[in-house]
Backbone bond lengths (Angstrom), bond angles and torsions (degrees), N, CA, C in turn:
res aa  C-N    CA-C-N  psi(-1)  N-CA   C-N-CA  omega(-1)  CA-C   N-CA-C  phi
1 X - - - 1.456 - - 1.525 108.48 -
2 X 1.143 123.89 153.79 1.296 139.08 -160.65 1.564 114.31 -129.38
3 X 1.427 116.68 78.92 1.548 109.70 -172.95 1.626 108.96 66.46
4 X 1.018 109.32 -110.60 1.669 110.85 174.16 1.038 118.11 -106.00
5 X 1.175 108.95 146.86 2.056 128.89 160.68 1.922 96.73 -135.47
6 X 2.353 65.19 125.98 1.877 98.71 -179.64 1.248 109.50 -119.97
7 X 1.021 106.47 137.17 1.848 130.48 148.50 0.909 112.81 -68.45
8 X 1.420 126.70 148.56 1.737 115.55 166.30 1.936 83.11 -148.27
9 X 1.197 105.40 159.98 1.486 122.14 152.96 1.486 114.89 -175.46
10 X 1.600 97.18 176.15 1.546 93.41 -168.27 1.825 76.31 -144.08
11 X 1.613 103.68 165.79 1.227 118.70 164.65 1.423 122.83 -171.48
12 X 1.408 128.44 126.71 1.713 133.04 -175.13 1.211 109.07 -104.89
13 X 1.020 123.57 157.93 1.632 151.52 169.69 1.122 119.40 -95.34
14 X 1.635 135.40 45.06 1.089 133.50 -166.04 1.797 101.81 109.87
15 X 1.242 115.87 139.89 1.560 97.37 -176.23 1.635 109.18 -143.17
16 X 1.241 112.50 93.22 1.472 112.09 21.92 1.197 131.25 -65.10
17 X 1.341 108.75 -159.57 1.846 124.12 153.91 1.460 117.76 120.48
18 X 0.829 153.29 -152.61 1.604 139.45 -140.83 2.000 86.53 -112.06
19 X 1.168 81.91 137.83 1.683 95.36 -176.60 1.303 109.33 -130.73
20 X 1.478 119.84 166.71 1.484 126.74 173.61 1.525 106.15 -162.90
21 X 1.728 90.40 153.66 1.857 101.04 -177.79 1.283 120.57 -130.00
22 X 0.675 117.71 151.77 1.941 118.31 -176.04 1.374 111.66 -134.38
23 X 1.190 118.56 131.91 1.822 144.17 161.39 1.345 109.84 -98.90
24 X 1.285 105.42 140.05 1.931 120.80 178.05 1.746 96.76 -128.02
25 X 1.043 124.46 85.06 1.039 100.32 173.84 1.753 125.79 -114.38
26 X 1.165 119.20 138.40 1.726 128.82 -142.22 1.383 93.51 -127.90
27 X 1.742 111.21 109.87 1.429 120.85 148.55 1.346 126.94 -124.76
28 X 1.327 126.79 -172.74 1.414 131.71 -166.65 1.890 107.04 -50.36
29 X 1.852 104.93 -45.17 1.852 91.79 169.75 1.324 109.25 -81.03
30 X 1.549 129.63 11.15 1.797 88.01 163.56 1.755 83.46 134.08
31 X 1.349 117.56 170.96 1.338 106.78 -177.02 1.656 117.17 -122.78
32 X 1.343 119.24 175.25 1.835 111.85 -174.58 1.401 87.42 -128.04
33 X 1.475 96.95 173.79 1.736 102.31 166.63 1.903 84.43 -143.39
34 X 1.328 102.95 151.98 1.425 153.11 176.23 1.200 107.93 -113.11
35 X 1.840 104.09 132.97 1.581 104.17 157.42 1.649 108.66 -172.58
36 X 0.605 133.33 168.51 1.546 148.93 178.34 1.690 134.44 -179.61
37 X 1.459 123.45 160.91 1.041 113.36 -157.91 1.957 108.24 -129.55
38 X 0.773 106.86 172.01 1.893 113.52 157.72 1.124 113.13 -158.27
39 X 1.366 94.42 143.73 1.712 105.66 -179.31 1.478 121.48 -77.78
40 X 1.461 128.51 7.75 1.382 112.90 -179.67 1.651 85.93 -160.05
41 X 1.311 125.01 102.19 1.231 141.37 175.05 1.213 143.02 -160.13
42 X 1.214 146.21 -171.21 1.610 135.57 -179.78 1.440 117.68 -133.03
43 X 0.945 129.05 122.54 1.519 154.90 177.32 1.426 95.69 -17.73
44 X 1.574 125.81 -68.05 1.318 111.85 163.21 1.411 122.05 -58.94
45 X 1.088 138.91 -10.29 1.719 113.63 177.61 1.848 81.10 -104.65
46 X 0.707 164.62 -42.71 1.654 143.91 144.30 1.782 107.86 4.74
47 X 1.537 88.77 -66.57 1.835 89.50 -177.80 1.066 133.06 -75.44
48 X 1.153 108.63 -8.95 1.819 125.33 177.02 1.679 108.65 -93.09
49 X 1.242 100.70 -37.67 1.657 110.64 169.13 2.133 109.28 -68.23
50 X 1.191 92.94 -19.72 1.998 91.66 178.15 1.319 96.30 -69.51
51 X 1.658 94.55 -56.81 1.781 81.39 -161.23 1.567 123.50 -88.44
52 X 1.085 104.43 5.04 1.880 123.70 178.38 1.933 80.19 -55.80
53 X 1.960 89.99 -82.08 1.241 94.25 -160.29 1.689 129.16 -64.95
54 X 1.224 102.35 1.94 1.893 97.50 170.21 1.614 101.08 -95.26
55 X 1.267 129.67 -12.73 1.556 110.53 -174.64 1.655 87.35 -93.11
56 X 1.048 123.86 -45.25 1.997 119.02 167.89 1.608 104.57 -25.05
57 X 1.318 115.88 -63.84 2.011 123.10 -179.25 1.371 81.36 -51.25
58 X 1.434 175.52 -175.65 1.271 154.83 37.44 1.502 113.35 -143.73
59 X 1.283 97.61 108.14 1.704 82.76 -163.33 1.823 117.66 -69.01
60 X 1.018 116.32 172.53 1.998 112.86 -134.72 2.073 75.72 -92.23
61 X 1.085 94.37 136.12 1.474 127.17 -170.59 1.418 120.98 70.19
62 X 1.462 112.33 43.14 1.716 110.64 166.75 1.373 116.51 -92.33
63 X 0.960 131.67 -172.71 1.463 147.89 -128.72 1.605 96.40 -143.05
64 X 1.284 138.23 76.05 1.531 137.19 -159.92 1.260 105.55 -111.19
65 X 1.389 136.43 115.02 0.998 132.03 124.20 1.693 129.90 -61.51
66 X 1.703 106.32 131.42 1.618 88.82 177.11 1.594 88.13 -122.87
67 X 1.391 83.62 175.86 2.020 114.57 164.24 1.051 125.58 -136.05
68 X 1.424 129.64 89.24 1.478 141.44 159.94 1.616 112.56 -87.80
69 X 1.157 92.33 160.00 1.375 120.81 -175.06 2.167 115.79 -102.47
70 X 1.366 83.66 -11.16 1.641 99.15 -171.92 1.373 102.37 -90.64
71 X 1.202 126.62 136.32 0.994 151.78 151.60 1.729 103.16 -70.21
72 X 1.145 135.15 -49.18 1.112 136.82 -175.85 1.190 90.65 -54.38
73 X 1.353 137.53 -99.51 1.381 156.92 -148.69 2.034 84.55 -31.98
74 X 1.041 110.68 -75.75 1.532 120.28 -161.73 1.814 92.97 -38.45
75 X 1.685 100.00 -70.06 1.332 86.31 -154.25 1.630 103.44 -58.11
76 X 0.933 137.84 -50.21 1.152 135.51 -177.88 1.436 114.82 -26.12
77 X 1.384 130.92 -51.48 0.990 122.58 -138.00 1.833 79.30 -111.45
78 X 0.967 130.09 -16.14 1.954 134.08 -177.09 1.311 94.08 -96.26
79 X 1.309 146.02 -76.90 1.148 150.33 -164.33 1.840 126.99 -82.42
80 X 1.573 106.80 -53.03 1.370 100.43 -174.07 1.567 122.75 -69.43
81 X 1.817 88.14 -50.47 1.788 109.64 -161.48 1.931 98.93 -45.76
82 X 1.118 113.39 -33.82 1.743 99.86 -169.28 1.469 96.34 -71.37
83 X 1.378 144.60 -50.59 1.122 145.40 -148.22 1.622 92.61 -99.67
84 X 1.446 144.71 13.83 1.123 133.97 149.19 1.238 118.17 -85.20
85 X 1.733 115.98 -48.81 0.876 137.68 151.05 1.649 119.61 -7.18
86 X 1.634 102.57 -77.61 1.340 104.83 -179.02 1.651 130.61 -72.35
87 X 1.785 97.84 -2.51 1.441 105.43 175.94 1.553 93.33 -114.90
88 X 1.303 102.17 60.89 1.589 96.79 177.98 1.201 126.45 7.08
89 X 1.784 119.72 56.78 1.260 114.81 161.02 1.624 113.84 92.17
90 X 1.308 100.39 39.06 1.490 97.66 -155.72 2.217 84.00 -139.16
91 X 0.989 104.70 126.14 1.727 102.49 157.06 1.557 123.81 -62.58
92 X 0.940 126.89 165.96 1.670 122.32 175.36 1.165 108.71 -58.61
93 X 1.468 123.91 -48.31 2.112 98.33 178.02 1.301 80.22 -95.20
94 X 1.319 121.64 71.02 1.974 120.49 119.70 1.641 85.20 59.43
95 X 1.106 130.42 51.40 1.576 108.95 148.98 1.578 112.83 -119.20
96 X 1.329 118.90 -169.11 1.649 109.72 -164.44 1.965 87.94 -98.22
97 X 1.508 106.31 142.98 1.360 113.59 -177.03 1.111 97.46 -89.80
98 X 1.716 109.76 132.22 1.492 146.82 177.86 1.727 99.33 -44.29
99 X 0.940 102.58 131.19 1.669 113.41 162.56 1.744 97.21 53.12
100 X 1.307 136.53 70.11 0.747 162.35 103.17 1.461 123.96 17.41
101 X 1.802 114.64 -86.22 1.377 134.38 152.96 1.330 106.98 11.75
102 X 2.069 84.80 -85.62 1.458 114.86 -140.63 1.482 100.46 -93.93
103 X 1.423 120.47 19.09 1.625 110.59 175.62 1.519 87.75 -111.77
104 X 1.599 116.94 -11.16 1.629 95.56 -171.59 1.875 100.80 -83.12
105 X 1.359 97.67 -11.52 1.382 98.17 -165.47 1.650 114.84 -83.04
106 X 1.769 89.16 -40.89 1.594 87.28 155.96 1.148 135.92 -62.22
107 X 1.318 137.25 -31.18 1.175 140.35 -148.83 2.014 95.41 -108.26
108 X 1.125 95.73 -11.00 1.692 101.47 164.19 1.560 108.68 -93.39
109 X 1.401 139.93 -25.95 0.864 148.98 -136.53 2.006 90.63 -121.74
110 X 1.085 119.59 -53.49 0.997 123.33 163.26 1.701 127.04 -64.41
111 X 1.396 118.91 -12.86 1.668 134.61 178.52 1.837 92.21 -90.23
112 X 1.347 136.67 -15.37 1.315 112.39 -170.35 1.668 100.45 -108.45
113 X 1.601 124.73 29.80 0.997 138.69 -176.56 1.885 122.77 -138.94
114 X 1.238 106.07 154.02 1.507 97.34 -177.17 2.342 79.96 -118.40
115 X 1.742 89.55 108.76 1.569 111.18 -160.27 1.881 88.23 -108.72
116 X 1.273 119.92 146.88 1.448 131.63 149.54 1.327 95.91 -130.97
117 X 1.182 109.26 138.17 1.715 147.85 172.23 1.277 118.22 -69.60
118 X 1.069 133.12 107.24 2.018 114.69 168.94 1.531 84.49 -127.75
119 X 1.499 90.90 149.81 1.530 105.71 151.41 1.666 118.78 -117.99
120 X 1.671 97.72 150.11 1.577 103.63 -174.45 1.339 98.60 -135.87
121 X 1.626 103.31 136.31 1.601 114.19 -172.41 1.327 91.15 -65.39
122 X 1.142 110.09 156.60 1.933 133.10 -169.22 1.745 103.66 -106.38
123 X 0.892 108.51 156.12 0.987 106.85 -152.58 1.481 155.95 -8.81
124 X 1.548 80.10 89.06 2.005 100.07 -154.38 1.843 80.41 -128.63
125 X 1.099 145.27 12.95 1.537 139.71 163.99 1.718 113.19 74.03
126 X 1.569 86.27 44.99 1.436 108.29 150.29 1.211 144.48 -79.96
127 X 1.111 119.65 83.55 1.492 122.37 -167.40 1.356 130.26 -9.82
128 X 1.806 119.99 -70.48 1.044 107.60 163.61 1.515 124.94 -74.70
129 X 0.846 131.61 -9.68 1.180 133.28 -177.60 1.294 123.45 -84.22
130 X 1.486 107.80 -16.47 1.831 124.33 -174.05 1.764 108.28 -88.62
131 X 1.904 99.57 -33.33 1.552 118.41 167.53 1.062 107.07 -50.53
132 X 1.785 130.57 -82.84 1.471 122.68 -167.91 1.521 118.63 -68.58
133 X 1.641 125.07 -2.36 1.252 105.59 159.47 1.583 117.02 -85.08
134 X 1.247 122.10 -3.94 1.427 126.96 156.41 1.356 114.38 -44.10
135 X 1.704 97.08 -74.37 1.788 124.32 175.23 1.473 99.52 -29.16
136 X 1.260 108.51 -54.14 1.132 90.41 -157.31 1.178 129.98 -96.61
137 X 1.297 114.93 -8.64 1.999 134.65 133.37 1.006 109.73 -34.34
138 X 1.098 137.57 -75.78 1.530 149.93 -154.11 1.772 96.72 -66.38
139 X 1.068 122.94 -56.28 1.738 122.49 -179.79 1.511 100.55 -70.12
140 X 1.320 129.63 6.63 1.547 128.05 156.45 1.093 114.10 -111.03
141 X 1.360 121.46 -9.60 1.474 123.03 169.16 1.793 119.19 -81.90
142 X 1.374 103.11 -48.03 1.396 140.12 139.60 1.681 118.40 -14.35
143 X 1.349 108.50 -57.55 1.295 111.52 157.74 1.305 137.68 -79.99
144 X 1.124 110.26 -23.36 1.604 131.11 -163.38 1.615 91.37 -86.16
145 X 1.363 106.72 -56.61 1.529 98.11 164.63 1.715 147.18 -60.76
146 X 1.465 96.29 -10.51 1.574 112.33 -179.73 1.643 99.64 -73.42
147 X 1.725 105.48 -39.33 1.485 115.34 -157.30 1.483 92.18 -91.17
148 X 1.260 136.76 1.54 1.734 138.78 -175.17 1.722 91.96 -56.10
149 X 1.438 118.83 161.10 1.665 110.18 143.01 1.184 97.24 -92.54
């Protein structure tokens, strides 16, 4: 292991509809879990919000390995973000790119780190990866129950 190893996930209840994300993140003292929820959101900004907030826990020049399950998150951040970038924020037929915000936040959040990317099929009984889709059930369950009468 290399400095850190992350989990990230995201997950909605309808999508929209109340979503939640979970971080596992595992270093040399021992590991934490992260998670939180919103009530009116999308599965992808769920997943962009995992890994926003586990490279935030990381203090600015660590050594991160993560593990998502998104294909979004990856390609986004390998393939799209440069070519949004240079169309100021614009997709190829010229429209404004979805979730916006939280890619500027990642992609700032991810620049104060030396980050490698893996992806792990989701629910295929991956350890860390089976944890933060818990996390991140449970902080939608979590909510759903605050808002119960």
């Amino acid at each position: 292991m290399s400095g850190m190893e992350i989990y990230t996930d995201g997950a909605c209840r309808g999508n929209p509809g109340p979503g939640g994300w979970g971080v596992l993140i595992r270093q040399a003292g021992g590991e934490r879990e992260l998670s939180g929820a919103e009530s009116a959101t999308t599965n992808n900004r769920m997943e962009l919000t995992a890994a926003i907030m586990a490279l935030r826990e990381a203090p600015a020049g660590s050594s991160v390995d993560i593990y998502t399950d998104s294909k979004y998150v990856l390609d986004g951040l390998n393939t799209w973000l440069p070519a949004w970038k240079q169309r100021g924020w614009k997709t190829a037929d010229k429209k404004p790119v979805k979730n916006q915000d939280l890619w500027l936040a990642l992609d700032e959040a991810n620049a104060r780190h030396s980050v490698r990317w893996h992806w792990v099929k989701g629910h295929s009984g991956h350890d860390g990866n089976d944890r933060v889709d818990r996390l991140a059930n449970l902080a939608i369950d979590k909510l759903l129950s605050i808002g119960a009468p």
